[in-house]
N, C-alpha and C positions, 0 to 999 in steps of 0.2 A: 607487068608483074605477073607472075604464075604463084599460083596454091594449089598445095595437095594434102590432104589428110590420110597421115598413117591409121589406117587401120588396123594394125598388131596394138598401137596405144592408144585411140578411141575407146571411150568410156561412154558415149551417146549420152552425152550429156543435154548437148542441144544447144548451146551458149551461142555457137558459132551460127544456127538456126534463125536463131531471134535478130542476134547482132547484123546479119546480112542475108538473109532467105534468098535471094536474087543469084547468089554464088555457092548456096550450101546446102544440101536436104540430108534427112534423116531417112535411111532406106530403109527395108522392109526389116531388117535385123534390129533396127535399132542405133544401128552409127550412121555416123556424118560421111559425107562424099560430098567432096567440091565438081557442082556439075559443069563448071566453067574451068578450064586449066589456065586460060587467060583470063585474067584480072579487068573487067571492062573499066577506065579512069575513074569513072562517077562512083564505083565500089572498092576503090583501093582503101581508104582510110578504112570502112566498114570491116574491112579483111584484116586489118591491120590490128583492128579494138579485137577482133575474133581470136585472132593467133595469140594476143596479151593473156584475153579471160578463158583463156581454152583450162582449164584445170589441169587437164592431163600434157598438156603442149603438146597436141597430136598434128596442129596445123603449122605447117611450114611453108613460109613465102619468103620469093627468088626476088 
């Protein structure tokens, strides 16, 4: 599985942070960046609750 967060619709909320820290940081600005493009198996679902409560649905997974 692959994730990426748009960042034109990132709102640095952080949801996507808490939900799976291991695939998502919050950079200096303030937004989210998936620092994995691949989805390692033990974090799929984690990614998957992420993309649900993103507010802004900035998180998009393949």
């Amino acid at each position: 599985m692959k994730v990426a967060v748009d960042d034109e619709v990132c709102a640095g909320h952080g949801v996507c942070t808490v939900l799976c820290p291991e695939v998502f940081v919050l950079e200096d600005a303030g937004y989210a960046r998936a620092i994995a493009e691949e989805v390692p198996a033990q974090h799929e679902a984690a990614v998957r609750e992420a993309e649900i409560r993103c507010p802004t649905r900035a998180i998009r997974v393949q």
